[in-house]
C-alpha positions in Angstrom: 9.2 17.9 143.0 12.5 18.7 142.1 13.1 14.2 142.2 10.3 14.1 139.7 11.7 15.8 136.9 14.5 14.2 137.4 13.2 11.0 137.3 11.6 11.8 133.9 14.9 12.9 132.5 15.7 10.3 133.3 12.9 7.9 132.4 12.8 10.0 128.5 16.0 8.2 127.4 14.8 4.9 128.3 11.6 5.1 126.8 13.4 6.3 123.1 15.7 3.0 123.4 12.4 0.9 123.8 10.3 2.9 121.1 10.3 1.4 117.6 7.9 1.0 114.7 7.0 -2.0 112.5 6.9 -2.4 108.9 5.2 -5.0 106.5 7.1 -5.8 103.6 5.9 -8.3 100.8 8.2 -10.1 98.3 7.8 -13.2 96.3 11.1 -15.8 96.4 13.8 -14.6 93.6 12.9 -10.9 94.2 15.4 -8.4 95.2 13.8 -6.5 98.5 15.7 -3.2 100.4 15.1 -2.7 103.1 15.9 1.3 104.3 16.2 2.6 107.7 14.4 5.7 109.4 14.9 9.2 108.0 17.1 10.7 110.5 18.1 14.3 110.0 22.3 12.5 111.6 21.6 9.2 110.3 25.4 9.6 109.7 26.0 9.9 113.1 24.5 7.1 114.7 25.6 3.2 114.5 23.7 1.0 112.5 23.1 -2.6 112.7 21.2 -5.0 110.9 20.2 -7.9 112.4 17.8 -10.9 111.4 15.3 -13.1 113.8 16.7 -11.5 117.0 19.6 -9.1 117.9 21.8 -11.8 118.6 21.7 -12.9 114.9 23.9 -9.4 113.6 23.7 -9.5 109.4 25.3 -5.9 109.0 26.8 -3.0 110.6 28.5 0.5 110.3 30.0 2.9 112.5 30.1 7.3 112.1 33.6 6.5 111.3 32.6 5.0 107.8 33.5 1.7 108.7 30.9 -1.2 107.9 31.0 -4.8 107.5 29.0 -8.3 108.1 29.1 -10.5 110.4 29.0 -14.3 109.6 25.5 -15.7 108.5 24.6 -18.7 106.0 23.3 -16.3 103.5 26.0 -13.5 103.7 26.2 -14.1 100.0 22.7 -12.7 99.3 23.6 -9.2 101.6 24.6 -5.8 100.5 24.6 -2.5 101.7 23.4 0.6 99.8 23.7 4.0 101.6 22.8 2.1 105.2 20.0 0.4 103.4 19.8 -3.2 103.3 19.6 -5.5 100.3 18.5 -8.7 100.4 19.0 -10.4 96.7 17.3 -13.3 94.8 14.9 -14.0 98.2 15.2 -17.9 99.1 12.4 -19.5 101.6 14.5 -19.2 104.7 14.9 -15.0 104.3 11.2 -14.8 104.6 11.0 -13.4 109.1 11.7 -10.3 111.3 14.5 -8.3 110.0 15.7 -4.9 112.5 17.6 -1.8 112.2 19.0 -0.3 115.1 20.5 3.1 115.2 22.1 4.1 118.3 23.8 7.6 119.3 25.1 8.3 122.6 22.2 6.7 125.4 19.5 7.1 122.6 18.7 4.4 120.6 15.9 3.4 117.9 14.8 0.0 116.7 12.7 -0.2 113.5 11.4 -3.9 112.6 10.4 -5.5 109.0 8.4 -8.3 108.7 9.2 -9.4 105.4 6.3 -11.8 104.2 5.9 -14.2 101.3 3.6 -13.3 98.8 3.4 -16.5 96.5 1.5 -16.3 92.8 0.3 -19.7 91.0 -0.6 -20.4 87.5 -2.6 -23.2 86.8 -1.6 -24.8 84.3 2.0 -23.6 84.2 2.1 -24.0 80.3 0.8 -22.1 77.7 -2.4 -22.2 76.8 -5.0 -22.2 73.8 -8.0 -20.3 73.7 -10.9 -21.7 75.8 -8.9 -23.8 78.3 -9.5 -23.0 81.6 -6.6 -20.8 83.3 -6.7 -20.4 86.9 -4.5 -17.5 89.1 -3.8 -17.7 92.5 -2.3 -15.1 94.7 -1.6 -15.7 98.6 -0.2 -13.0 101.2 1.2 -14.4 104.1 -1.5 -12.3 106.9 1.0 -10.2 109.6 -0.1 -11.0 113.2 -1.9 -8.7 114.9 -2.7 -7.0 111.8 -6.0 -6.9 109.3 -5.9 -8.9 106.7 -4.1 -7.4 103.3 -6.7 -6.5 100.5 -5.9 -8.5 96.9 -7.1 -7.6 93.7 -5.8 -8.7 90.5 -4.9 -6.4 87.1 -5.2 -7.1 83.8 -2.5 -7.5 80.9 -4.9 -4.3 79.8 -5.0 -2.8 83.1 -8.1 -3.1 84.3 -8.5 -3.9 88.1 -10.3 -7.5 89.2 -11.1 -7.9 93.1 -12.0 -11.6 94.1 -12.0 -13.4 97.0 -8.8 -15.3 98.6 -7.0 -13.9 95.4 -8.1 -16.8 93.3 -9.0 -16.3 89.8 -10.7 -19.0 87.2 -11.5 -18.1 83.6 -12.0 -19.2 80.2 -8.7 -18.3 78.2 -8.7 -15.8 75.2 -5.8 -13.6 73.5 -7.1 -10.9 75.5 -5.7 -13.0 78.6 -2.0 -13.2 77.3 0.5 -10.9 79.0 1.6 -9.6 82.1 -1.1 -10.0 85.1 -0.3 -8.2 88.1 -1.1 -9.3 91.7 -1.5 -5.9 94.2 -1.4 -6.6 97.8 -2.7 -3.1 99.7 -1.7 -3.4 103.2 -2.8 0.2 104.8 -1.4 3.0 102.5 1.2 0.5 100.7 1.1 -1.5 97.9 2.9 -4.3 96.8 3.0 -6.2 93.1 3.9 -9.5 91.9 3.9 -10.4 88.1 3.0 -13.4 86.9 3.3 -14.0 82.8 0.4 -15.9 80.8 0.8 -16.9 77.7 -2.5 -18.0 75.3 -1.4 -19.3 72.2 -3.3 -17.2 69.3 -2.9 -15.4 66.5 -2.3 -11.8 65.6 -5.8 -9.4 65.2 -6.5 -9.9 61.5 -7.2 -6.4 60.2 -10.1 -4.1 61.1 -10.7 -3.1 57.1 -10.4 -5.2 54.0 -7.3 -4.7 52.8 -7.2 -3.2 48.9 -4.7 -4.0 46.1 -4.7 -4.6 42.4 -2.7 -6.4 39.8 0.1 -3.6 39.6 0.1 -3.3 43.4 1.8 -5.2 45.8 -0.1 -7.0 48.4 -0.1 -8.1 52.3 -1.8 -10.9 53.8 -1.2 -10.7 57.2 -1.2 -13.5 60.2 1.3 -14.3 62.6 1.6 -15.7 66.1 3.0 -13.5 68.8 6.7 -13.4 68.7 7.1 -14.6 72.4 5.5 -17.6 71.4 8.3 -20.7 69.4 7.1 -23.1 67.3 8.6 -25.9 70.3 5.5 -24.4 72.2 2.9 -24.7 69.5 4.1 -28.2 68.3 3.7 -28.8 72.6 0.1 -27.8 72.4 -0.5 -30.0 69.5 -0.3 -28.9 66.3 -2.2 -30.7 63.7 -1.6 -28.6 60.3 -1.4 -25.0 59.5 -3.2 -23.6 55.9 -4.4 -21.0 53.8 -7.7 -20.9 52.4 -9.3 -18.8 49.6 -13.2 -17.8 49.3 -13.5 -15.6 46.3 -16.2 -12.8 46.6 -18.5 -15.0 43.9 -18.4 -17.9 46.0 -18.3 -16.7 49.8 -21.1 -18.9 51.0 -19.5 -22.2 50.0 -18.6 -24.5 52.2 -15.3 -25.7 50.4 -12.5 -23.1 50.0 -9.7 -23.7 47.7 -6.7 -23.9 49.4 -3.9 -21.9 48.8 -0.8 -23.1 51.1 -0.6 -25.9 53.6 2.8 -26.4 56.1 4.4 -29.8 56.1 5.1 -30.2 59.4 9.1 -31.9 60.1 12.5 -31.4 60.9 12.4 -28.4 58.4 9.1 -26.4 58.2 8.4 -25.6 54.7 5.1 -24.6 52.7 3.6 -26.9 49.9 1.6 -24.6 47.3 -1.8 -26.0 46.1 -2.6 -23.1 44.0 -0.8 -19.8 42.6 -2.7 -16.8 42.6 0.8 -15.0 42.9 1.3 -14.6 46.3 4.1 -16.6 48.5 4.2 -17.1 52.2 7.7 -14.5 53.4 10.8 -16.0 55.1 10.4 -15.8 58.6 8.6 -19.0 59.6 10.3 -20.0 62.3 9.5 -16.5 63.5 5.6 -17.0 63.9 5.2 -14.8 60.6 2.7 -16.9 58.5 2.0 -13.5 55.8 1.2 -13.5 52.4 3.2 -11.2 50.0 3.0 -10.6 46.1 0.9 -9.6 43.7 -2.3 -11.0 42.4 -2.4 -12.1 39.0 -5.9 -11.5 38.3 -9.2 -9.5 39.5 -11.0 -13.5 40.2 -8.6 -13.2 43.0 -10.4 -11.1 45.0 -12.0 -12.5 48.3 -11.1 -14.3 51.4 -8.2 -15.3 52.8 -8.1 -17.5 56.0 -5.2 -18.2 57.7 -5.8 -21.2 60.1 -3.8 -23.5 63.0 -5.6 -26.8 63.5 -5.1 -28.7 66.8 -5.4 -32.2 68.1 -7.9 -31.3 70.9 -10.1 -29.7 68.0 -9.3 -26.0 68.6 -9.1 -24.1 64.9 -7.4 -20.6 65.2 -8.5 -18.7 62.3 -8.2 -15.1 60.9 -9.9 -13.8 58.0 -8.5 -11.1 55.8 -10.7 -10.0 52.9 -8.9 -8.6 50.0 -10.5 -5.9 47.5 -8.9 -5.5 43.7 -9.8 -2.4 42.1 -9.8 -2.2 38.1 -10.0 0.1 35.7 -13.0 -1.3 33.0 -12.6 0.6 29.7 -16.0 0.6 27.3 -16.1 -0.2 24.2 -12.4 -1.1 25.0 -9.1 0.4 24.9 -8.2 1.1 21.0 -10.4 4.7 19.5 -10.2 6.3 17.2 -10.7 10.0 17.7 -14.3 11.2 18.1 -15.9 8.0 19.7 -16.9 8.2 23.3 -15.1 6.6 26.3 -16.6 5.1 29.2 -14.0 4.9 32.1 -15.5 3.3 35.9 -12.9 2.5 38.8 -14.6 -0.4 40.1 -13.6 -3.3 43.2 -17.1 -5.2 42.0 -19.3 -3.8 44.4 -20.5 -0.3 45.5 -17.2 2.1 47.1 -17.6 2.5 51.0 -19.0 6.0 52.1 -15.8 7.1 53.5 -13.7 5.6 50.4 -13.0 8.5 47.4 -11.7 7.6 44.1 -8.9 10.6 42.5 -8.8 10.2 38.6 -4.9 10.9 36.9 -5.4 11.5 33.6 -1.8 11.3 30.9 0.2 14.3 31.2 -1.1 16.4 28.2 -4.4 16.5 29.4 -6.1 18.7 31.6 -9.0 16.6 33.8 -10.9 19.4 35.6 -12.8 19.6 32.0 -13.8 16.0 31.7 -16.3 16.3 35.0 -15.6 13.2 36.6 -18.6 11.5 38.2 -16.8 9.8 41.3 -15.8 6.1 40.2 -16.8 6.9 36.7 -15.8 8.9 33.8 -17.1 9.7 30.9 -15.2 11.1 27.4 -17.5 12.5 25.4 -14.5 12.3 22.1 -11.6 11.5 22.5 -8.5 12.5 20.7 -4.7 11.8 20.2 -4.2 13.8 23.7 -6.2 11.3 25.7 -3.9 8.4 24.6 -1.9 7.4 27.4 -1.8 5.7 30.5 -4.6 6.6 32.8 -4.5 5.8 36.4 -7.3 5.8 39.2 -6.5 6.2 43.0 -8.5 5.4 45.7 -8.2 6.7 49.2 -9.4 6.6 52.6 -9.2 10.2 53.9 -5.1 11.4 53.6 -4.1 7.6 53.3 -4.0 6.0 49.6 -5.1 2.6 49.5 -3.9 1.2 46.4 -4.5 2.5 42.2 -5.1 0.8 39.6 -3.7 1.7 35.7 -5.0 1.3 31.9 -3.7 2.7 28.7 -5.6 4.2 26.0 -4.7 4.0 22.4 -6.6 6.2 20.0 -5.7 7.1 16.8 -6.7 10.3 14.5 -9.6 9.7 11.6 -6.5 10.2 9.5 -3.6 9.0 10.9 -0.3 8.8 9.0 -0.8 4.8 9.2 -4.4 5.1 7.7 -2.6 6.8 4.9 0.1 5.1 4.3 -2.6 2.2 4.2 -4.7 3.9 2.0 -1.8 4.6 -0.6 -0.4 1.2 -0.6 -4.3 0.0 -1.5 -4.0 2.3 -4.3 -0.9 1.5 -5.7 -1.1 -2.3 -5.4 -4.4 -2.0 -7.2 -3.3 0.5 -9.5 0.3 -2.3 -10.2 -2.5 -5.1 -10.6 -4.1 -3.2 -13.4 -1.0 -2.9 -15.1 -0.7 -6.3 -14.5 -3.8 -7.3 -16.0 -3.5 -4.8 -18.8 0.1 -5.9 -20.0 -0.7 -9.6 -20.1 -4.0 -8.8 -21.5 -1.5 -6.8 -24.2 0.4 -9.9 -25.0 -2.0 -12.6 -25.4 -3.7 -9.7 -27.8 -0.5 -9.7 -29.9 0.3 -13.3 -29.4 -3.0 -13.8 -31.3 -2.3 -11.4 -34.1 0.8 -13.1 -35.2 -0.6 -16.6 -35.3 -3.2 -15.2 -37.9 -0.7 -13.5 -40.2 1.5 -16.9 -40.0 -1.5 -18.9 -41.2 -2.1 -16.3 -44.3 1.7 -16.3 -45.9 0.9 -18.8 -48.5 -0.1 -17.2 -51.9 -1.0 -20.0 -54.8 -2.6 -22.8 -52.7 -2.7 -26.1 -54.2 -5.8 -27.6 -54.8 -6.9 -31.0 -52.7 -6.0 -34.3 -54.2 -3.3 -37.0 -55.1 -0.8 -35.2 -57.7 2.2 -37.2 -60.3 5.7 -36.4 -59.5 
């Protein structure tokens, strides 16, 4: 009995220098992998070695003494240690096999192996891509032996989880597709990523609302390409010519637009215009930013703008941004005089959306909670010499204002000091061509009266006929 437990006392030793455990780790070739060993409560005060394919083949060491080193391998260069961990940097083909830890202390000894597998993503093509092109992913984990199979599933650049079969994935490209996808091997309660970029050439969202402005307001047109994306890769895919378009509200249904800008395409990218509606393309071509800024010169501008990228293979990439002017419309007009009535409406030329409300800022002297305004319109029964002014209407969306939209008013009193002097300068021109009239009238009077008193002066007429001498 007593040779028994002896010979298990024995036997316990041996069977904790044999014991290990195995671990699956995945990595893609250029990644950075460390490797850590056990959680030991005296890790300090065992020996460590790293070793690679075998024993034999020693990669690292370090003693309780706090002395470490490496031994000679070919790839030395890619090896460090971190805290007893080992990393393995910018992984190349021939790193991809059986790494061990062994910690001995005294008789006891513990091996822990890492099978570090390849796990290889594919894009297909490699180059960007415009929308509708077919994009395939591919994502392969090297299967440990002896092992199940890892599970694969993809996720989306929005995060949404994809499980296919053999880790292959085929689509249709959209904009929705450009970004990071992420590859997830699961091998038992581990996971392990890889990345693999797409990039689908597109433009930015145009906006969800039309965008509102008027002719004292500044305006933005927007439409860029993603900023990731250079020109080099567009002109790569293609390019054929680059516009803006304009559909005004009266004419939306037509099938010709008038164009507003079109990019000459060259050494230099610059923009020709074909018509100015007072907006210019910004600065930052070369960026991807394709905006409009300005301001409109006229409420016919409202409408459409289009913002398009023709290719050779016939894709068009398009975004629409309609444009909304609000104006102030004055009836009968803008001069009064005091008394008349005043029609005011704050109008973008079609009924106001539900969830749009218009704010009315009358000039300064006047009080507007007495005028009743009537939404988008308001009405002035008479006005006088307080409402003359500058009148502006606002129009909002909730807390946000959208844009506003100024007129000025000129009315003048019944009387005015103008009307006078008006009147008094009638009066006294007429009153200076009387005089006028009367004085000349005067002379020719007298002119007459002396001509008659000439002819009379002679007193003993002579007689007609031939007289002697």
């Amino acid at each position: 009995m007593k040779n028994l437990i002896k010979s298990i006392l024995i036997l316990i030793p041996v069977l904790m220098s044999t014991t290990g455990t195995e671990e699956v780790v995945y990595a893609q070739v250029g990644d950075t992998v460390t490797l850590k060993p056990p959680r030991r409560d005296n890790l300090k005060d065992h020996y460590l070695y790293w070793s690679f394919g075998h024993e034999d083949l020693q990669l690292a060491w370090r003693n309780p003494h706090g002395g470490q080193g490496f031994d000679k391998s070919p790839w030395n260069h890619s090896l460090s240690m971190s805290d007893d961990s080992l990393v393995i940097h910018h992984i190349k083909q021939e790193h991809f096999g059986t790494f061990i830890c062994k910690l001995t202390m005294n008789r006891n000894s513990f091996v822990i192996t890492y099978k570090l597998l390849k796990l290889n993503v594919i894009m297909n093509p490699p180059f960007p891509l415009l929308p509708l092109e077919s994009l395939s992913l591919v994502c392969n984990a090297e299967s440990p032996q002896s092992l199940m199979k890892p599970e694969i599933y993809w996720l989306t650049p929005q995060g949404e989880k994809i499980k296919i079969n053999e880790g292959r994935l085929t689509m249709r490209a959209t904009s929705q597709h450009s970004g990071e996808w992420t590859c997830v091997v699961t091998n038992g309660e581990k996971e392990y990523k890889a990345t693999k970029s797409v990039i689908v050439v597109d433009l930015s969202p145009a906006p969800l609302r039309p965008q509102y402005t008027s002719k004292s307001s500044p305006l933005t047109v927007p439409c860029s390409i993603a900023p990731h994306i250079s020109w080099d890769k567009i002109i790569a895919k293609g390019i054929q010519g680059v516009h803006w378009d304009f559909f005004p509200i009266s004419g939306l249904s037509s099938a010709v637009p008038q164009k507003l800008f079109s990019l000459c395409l060259g050494d230099e990218l610059t923009w020709k215009t074909e018509k100015n509606t007072g907006l210019k393309p910004v600065k930052d071509l070369k960026k991807g930013n394709l905006t409009l800024i300005g301001k409109l010169r006229s409420e016919e501008d409202a409408g459409d703008y289009v913002c398009a990228l023709n290719f050779t293979n016939g894709v068009i990439l398009k975004r629409t941004v309609h444009v909304n002017v609000l104006q102030i419309i004055s009836s009968p007009g803008t001069d009064f005089i005091s008394g008349q009535q005043v029609n005011l409406t704050c109008s973008i030329g079609h009924p106001l959306p539900s969830d749009l409300q218009v704010k009315w800022i009358p000039p300064k002297a006047l009080s507007l909670p007495s005028l009743r305004p009537d939404h988008h319109h308001l009405t002035i029964p008479e006005v006088g010499t307080g409402d003359s002014g500058t009148w502006r209407c606002e129009l909002w969306q909730n807390s946000t204002l959208l844009t506003s939209a100024t007129i000025v008013l000129k009315i003048e009193s019944k009387l005015s000091v103008w009307m006078l002097v008006i009147i008094c300068s009638v009066i006294v021109i007429a009153i200076l061509l009387l005089v006028l009239i009367f004085t000349l009238y005067r002379r020719k009077q007298r002119k007459m009266r002396h001509l008659r008193h000439r002819l009379c002066q002679c007193k003993n007429p002579k007689p007609k006929g031939f007289y002697r001498t």
